[in-house]
MARTORFI-286605 format. One record per atom (N, C-alpha, C): atom name; residue in three letters; residue number from 1; x, y, z. Coordinates in nm, 4 decimals. Layout:
<sites>
+------+------+-----+----------+----------+----------+
! atom ! rest !  nr !        u !        v !        w !
+------+------+-----+----------+----------+----------+
!   CA !  ALA ! NUM !        X !        Y !        Z !
...
+------+------+-----+----------+----------+----------+
</sites>
This chain:
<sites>
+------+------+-----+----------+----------+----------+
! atom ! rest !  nr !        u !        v !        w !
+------+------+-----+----------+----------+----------+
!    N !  UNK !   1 !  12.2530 !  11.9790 !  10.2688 !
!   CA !  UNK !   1 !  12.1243 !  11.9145 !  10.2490 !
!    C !  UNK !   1 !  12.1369 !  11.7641 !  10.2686 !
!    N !  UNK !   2 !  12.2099 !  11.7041 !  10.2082 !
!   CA !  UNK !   2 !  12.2644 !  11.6022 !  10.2222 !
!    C !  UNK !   2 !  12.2666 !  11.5073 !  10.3892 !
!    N !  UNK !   3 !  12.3369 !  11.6010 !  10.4661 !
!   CA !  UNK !   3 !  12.3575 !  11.6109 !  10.5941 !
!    C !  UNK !   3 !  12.2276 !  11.5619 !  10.6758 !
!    N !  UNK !   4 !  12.1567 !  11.6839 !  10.6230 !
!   CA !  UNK !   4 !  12.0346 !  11.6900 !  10.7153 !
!    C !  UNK !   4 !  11.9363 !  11.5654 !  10.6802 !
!    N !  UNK !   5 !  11.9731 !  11.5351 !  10.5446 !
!   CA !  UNK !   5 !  11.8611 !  11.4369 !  10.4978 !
!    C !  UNK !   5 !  11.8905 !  11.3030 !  10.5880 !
!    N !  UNK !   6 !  12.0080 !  11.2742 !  10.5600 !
!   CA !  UNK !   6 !  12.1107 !  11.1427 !  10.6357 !
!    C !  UNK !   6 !  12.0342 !  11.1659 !  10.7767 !
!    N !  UNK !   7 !  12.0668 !  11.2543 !  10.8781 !
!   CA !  UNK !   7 !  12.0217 !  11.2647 !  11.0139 !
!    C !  UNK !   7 !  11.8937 !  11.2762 !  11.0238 !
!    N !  UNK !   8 !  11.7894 !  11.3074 !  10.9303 !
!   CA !  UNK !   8 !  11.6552 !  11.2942 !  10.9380 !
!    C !  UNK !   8 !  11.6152 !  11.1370 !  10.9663 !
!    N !  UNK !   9 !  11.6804 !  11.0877 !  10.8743 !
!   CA !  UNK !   9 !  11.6488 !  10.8910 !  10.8591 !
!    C !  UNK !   9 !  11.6831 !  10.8616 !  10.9938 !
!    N !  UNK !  10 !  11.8293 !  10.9282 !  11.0434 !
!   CA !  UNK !  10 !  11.8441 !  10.8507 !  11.1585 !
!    C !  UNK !  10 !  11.7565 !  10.8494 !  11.2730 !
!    N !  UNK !  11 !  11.7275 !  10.9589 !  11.2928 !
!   CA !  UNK !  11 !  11.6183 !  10.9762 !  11.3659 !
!    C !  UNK !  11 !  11.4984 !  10.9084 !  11.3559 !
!    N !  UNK !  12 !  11.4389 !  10.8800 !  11.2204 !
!   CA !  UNK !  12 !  11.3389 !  10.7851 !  11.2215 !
!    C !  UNK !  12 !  11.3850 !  10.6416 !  11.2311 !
!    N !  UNK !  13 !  11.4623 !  10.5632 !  11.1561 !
!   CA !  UNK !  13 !  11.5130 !  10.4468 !  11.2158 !
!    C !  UNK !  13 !  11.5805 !  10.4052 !  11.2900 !
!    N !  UNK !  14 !  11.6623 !  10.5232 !  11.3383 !
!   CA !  UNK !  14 !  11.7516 !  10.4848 !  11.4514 !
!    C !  UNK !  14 !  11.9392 !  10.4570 !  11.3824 !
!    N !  UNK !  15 !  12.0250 !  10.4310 !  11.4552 !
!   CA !  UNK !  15 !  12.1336 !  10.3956 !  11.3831 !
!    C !  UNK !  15 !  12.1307 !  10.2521 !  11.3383 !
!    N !  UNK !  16 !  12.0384 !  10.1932 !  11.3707 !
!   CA !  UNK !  16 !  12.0725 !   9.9995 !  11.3944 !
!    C !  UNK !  16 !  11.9568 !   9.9627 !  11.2778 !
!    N !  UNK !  17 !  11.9247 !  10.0370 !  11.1962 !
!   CA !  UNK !  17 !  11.8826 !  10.0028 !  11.0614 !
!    C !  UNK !  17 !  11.9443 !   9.9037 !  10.9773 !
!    N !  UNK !  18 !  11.8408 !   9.7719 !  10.9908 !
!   CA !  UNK !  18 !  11.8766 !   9.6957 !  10.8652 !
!    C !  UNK !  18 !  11.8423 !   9.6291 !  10.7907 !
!    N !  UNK !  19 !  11.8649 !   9.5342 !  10.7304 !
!   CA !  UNK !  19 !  11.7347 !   9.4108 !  10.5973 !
!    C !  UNK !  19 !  11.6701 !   9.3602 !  10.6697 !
!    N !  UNK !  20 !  11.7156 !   9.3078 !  10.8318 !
!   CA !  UNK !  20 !  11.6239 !   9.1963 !  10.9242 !
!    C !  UNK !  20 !  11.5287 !   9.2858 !  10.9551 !
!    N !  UNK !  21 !  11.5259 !   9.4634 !  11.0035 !
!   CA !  UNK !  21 !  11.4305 !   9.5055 !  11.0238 !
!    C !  UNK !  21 !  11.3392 !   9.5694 !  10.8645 !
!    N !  UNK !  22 !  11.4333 !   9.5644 !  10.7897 !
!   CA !  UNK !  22 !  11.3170 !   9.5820 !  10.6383 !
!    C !  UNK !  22 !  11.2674 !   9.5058 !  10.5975 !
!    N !  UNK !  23 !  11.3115 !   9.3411 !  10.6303 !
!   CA !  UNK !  23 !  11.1899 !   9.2254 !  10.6422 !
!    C !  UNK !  23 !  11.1086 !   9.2281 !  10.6874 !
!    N !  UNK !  24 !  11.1347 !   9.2790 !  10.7796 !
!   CA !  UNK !  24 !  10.9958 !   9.2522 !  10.9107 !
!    C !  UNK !  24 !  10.8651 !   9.3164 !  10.8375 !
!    N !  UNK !  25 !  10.9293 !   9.4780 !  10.8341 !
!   CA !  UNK !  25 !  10.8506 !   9.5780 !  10.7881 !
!    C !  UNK !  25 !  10.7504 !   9.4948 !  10.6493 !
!    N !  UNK !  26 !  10.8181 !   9.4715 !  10.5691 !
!   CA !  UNK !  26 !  10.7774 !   9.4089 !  10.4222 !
!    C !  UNK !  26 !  10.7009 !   9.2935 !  10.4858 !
!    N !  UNK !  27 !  10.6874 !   9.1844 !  10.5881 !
!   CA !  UNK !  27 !  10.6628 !   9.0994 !  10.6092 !
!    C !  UNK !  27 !  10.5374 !   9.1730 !  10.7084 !
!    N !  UNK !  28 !  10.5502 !   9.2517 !  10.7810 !
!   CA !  UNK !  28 !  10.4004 !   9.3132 !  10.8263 !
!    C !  UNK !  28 !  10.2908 !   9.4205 !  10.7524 !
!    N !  UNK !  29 !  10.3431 !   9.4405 !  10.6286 !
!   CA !  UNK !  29 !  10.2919 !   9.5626 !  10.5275 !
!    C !  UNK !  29 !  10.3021 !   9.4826 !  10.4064 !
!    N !  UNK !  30 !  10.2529 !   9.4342 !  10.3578 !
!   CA !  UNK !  30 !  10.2843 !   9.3822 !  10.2565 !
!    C !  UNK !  30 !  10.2378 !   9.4250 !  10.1526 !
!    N !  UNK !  31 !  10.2794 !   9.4465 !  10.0093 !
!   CA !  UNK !  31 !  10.1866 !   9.5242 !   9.8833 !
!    C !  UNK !  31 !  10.0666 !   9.4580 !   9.8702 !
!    N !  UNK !  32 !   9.9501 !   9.5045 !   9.8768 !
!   CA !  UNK !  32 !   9.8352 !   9.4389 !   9.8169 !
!    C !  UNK !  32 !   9.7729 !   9.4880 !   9.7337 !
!    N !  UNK !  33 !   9.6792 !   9.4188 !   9.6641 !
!   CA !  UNK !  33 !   9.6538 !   9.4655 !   9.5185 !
!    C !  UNK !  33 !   9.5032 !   9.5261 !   9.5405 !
!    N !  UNK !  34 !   9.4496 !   9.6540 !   9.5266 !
!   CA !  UNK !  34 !   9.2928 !   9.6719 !   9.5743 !
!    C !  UNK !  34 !   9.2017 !   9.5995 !   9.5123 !
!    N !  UNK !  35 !   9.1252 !   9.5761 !   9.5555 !
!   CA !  UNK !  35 !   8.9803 !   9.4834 !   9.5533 !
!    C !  UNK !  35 !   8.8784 !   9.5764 !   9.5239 !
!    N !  UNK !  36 !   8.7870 !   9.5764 !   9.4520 !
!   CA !  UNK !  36 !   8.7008 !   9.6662 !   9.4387 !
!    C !  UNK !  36 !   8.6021 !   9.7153 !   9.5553 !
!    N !  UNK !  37 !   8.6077 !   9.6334 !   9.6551 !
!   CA !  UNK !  37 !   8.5220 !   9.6848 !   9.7753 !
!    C !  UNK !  37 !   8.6095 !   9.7835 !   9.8433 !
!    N !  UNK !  38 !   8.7707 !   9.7646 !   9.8104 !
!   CA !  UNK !  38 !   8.8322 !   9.9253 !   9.9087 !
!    C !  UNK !  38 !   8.8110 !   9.9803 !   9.8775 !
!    N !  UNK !  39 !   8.7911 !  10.1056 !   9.9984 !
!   CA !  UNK !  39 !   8.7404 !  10.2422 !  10.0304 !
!    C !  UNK !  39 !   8.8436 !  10.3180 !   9.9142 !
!    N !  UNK !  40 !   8.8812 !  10.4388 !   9.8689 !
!   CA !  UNK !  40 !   8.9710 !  10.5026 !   9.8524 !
!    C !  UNK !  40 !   9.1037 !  10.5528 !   9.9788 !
!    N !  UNK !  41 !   9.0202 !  10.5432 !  10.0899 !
!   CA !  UNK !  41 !   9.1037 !  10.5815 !  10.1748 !
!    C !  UNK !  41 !   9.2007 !  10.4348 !  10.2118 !
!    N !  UNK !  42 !   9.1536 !  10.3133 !  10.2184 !
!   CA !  UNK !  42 !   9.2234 !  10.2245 !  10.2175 !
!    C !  UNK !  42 !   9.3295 !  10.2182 !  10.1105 !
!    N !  UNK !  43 !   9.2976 !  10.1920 !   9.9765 !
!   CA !  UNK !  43 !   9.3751 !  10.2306 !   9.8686 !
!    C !  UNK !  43 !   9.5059 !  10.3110 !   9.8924 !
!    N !  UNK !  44 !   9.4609 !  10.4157 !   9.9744 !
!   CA !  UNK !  44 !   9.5706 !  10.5604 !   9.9563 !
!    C !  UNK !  44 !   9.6710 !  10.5411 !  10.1313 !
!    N !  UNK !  45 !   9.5903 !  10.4931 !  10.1904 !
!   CA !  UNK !  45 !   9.6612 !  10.4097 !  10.3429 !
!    C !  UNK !  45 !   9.7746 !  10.3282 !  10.3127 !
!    N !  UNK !  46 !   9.7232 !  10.1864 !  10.2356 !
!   CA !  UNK !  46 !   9.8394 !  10.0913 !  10.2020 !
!    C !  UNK !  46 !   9.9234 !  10.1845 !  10.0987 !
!    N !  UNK !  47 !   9.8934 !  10.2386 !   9.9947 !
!   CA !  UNK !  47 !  10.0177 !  10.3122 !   9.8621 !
!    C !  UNK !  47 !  10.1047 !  10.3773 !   9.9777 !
!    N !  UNK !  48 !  10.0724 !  10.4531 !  10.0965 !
!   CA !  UNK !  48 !  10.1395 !  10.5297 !  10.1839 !
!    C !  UNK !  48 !  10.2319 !  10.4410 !  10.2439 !
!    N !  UNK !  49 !  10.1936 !  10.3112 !  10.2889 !
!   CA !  UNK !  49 !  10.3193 !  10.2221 !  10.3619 !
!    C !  UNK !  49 !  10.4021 !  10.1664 !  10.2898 !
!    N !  UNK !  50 !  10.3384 !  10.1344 !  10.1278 !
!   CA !  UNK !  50 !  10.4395 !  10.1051 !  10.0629 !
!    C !  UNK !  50 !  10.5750 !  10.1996 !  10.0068 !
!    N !  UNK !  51 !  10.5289 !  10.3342 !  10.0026 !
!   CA !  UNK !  51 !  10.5506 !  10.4442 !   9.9711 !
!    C !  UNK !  51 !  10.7107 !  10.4706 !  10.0658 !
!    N !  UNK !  52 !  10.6647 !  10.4212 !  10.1946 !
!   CA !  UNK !  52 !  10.7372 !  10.4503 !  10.2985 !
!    C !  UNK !  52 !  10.9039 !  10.3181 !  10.2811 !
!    N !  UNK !  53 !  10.8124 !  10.2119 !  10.2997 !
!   CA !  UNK !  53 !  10.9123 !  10.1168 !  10.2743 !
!    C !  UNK !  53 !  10.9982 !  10.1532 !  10.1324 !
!    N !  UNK !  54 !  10.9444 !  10.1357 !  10.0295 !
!   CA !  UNK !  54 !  11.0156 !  10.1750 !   9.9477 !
!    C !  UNK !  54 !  11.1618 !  10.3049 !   9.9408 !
!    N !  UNK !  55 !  11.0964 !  10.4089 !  10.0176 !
!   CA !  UNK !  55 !  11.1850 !  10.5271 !  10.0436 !
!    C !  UNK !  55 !  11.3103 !  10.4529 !  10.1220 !
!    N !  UNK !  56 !  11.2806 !  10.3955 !  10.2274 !
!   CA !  UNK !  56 !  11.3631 !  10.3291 !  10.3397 !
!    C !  UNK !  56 !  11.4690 !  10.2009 !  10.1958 !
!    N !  UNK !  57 !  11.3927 !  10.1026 !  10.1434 !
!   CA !  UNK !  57 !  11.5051 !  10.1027 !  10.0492 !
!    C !  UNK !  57 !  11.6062 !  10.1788 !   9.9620 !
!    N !  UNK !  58 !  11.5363 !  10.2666 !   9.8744 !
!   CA !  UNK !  58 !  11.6133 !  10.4052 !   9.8211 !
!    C !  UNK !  58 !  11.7101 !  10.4749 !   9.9144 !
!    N !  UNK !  59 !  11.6905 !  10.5110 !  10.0705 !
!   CA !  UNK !  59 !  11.7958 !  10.5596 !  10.1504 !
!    C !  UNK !  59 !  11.9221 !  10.4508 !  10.1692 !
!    N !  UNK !  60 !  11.8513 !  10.3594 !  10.2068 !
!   CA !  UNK !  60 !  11.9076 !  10.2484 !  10.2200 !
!    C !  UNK !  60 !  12.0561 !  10.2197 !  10.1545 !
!    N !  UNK !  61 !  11.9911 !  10.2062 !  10.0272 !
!   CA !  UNK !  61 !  12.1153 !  10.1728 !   9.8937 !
!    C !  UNK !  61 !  12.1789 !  10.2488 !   9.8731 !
!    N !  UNK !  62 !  12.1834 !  10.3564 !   9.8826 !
!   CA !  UNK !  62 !  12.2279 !  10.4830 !   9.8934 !
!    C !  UNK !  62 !  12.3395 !  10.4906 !   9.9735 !
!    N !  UNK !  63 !  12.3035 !  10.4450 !  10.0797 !
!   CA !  UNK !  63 !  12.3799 !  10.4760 !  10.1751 !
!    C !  UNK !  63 !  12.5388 !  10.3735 !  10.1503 !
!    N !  UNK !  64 !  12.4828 !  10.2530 !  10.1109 !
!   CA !  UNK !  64 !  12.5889 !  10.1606 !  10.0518 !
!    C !  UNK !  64 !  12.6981 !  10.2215 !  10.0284 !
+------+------+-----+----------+----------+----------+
</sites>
């Protein structure tokens, strides 16, 4: 399981995964706080990218 999980990531980031590209990411997605005029679907859009980045740290450290 393990295995497969590791080669899943790679496939989505590639082997050349690193902080300069998890800056970027964090630096084009950034957490924002909802405003009462967002939609729900906005709301649940951004929680999803943060959602994502976050995971990509958790693999990340992990991998350390």
């Amino acid at each position: 399981m393990q295995e497969t999980s590791r080669n899943m990531l790679e496939a989505i980031y590639g082997p050349q995964f690193d902080n300069y590209l998890l800056d970027e990411l964090r630096e084009v997605f950034p957490p924002t706080t909802p405003i009462p005029t967002d939609t729900v679907s906005q709301i649940m859009y951004n929680a999803g990218q943060q959602s994502v980045i976050q995971w990509l740290i958790k693999r990340m450290e992990e991998e350390k």
